[in-house]
C-alpha positions as CSV (number, residue, x, y, z in Angstrom):
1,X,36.6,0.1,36.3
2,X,33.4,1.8,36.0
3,X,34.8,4.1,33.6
4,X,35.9,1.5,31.2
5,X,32.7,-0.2,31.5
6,X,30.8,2.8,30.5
7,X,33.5,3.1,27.7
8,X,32.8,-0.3,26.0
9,X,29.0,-0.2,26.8
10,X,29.3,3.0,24.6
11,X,30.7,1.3,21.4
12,X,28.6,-2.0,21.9
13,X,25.4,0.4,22.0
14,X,26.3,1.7,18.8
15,X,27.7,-2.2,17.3
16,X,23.9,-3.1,19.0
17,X,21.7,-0.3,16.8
18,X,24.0,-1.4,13.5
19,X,22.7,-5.1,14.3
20,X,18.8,-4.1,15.6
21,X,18.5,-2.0,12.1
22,X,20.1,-4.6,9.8
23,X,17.5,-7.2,11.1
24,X,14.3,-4.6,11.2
25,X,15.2,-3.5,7.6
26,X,16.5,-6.4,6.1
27,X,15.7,-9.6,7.8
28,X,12.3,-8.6,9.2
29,X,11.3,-11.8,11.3
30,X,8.5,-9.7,13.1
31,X,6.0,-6.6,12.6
32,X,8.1,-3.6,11.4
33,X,6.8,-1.2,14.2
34,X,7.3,-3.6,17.0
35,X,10.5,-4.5,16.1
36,X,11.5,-0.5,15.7
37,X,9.4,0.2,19.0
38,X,11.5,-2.7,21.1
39,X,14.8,-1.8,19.4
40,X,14.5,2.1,20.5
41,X,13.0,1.5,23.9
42,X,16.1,-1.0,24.3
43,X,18.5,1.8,23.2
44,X,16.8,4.3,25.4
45,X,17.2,2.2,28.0
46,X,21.2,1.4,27.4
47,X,21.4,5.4,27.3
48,X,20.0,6.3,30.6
49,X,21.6,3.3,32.4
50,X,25.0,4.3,31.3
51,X,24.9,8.2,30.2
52,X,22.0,9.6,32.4
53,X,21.3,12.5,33.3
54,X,20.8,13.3,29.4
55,X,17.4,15.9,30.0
56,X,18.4,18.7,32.7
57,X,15.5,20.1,34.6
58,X,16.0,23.8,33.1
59,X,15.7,22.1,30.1
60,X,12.2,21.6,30.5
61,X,10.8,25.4,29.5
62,X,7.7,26.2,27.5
63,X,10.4,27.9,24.8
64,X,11.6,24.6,24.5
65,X,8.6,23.1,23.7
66,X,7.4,25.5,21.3
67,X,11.0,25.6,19.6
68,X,10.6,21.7,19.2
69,X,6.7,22.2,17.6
70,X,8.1,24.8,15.3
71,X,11.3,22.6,14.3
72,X,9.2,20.3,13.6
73,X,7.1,22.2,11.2
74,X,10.1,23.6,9.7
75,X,11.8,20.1,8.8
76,X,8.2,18.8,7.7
77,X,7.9,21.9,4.9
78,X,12.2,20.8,4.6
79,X,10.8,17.3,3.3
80,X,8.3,18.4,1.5
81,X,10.5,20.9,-0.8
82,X,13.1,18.4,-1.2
83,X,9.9,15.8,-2.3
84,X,9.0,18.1,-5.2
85,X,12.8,18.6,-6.0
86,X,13.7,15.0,-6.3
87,X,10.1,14.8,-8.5
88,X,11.7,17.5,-10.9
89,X,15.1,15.8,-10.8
90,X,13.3,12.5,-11.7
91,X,11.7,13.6,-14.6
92,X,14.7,15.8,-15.5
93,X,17.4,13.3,-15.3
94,X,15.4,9.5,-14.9
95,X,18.9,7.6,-14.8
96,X,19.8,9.5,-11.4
97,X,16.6,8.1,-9.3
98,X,15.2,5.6,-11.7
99,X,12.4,4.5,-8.9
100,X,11.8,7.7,-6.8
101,X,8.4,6.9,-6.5
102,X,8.9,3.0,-6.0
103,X,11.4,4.4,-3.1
104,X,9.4,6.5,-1.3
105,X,6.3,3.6,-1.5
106,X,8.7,1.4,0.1
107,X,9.3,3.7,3.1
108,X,5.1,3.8,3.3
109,X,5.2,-0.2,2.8
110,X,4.8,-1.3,6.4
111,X,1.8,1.2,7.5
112,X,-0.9,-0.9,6.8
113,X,0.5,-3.6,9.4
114,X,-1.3,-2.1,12.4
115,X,-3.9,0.4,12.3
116,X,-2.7,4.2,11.4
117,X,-3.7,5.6,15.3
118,X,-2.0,2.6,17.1
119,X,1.0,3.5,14.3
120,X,1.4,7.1,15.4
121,X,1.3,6.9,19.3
122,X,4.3,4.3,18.6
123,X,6.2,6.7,16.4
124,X,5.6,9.4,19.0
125,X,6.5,7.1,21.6
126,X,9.0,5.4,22.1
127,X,10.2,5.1,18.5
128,X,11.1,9.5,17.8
129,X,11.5,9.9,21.8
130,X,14.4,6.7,22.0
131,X,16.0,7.4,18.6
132,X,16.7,10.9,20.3
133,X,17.0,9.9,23.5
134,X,19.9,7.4,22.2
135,X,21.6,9.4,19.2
136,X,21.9,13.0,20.1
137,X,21.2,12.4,23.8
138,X,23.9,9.5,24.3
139,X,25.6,9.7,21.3
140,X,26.5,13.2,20.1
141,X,26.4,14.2,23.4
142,X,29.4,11.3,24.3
143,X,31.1,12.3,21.3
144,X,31.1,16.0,22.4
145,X,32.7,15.1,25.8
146,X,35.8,13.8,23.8
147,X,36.1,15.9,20.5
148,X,34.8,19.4,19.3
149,X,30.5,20.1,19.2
150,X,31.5,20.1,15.1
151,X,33.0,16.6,15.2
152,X,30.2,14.8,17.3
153,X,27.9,16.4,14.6
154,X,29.4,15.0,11.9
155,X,30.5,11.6,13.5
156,X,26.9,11.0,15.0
157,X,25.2,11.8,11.5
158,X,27.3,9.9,10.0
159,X,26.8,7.0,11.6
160,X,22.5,7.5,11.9
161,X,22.6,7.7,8.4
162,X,25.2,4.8,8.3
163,X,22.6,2.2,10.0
164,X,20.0,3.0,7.5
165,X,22.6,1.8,4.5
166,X,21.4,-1.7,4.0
167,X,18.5,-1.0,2.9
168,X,19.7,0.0,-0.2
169,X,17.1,2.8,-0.3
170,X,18.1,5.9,-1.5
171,X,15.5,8.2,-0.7
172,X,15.2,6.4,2.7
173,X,18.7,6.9,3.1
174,X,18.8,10.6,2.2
175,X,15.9,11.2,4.3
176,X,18.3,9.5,7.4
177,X,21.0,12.0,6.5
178,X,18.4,15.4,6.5
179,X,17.0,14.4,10.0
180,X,20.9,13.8,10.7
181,X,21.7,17.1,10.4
182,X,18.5,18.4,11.2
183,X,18.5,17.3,14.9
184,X,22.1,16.6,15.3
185,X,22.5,20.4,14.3
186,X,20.0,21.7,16.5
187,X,21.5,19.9,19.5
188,X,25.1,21.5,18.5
189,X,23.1,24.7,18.1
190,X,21.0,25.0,21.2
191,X,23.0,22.4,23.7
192,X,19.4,21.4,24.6
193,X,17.5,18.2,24.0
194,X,14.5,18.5,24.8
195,X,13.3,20.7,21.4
196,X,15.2,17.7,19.5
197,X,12.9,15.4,21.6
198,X,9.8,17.8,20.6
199,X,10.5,17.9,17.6
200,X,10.9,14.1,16.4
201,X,7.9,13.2,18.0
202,X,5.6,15.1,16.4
203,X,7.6,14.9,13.2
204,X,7.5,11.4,13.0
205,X,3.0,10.6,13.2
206,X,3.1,14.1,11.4
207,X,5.1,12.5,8.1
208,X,4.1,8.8,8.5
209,X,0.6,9.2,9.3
210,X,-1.5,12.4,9.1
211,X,0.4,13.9,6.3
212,X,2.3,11.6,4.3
213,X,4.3,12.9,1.6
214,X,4.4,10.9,-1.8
């Protein structure tokens, strides 16, 4: 019984973060960051209730913390390669990404809706700690339990670059799919979330707010 319950919980979490990112992206009744700050505190919440433990205490070591401040470097210099690549591209080919800098401007469109500090202690927590917490520490790791470390890679970016789709975005949406395989990889790689954790968090105020890439 408790077995099964666990089993459906799992699928409606992931129905639940389809729904939560259609109305944040799309429908936007309420502030952008409050709505992404309650939506990954709620799936954080859903993961420990029904997957916990998901952080082991040996995880908690100062090389994992320093591996998760360096990942995080390394996928902010990934980003800003593949910025000056698409800007070549656009120029190059200006059919393939007609509006690459009206695309990245709309990823930047909702800073100015609360002050940049009160922004980046929200993206540090609990928006990068409960998108981790939920989608390589519930998800991927689930996935795992029933298929190869390979498949729950593919399967778990396919489906956090999946809930970005409606917004139509196609920078936004390539972005999804880089920290997909970024994180999601390094969780296959390591078997350890707490760098993945590191890493978002600081990668997240580090892009949005201190330095921005446009």
């Amino acid at each position: 019984m408790q077995t099964s319950l666990k089993q459906n919980g799992f699928y409606l979490s992931l129905i639940l973060a389809f729904v939560l990112w259609m109305v944040m992206f799309v429908f936007r009744p309420f502030n952008f960051w409050l709505m992404l700050s309650f939506s990954t505190a709620l799936l954080a919440t859903i993961s420990f209730l029904l997957g916990r433990p998901l952080i082991r205490k040996d995880e908690l070591t100062w090389r994992n913390l320093f591996l998760g401040i360096l990942m995080a470097g390394i996928l902010y210099a990934i980003f800003w390669v593949g910025n000056q690549a698409l800007i070549i591209i656009s120029h190059l080919f200006p059919d393939l990404l007609p509006d690459r800098s009206g695309n990245i401007s709309a990823v930047y469109a909702n800073l100015g809706a609360l002050s940049p500090f009160l922004v980046g202690l929200l993206l540090f927590f609990p928006i990068g700690f409960g998108e981790e917490i939920f989608w390589r520490g519930f998800i991927q790791r689930r996935f795992t339990r029933e298929w190869s470390g390979g498949a729950a890679f593919v399967l778990t970016t396919l489906l956090y670059t999946g809930v970005h789709l409606p917004t139509w975005n196609p920078v936004l949406i390539l972005a999804a799919l880089t920290c997909g395989l970024f994180w999601g990889g390094l969780y296959w790689a390591t078997g350890t979330l707490v760098p993945v954790l590191i890493s978002h968090m600081i990668w997240d105020p580090l892009i949005f707010v201190i330095w921005p890439i446009k």
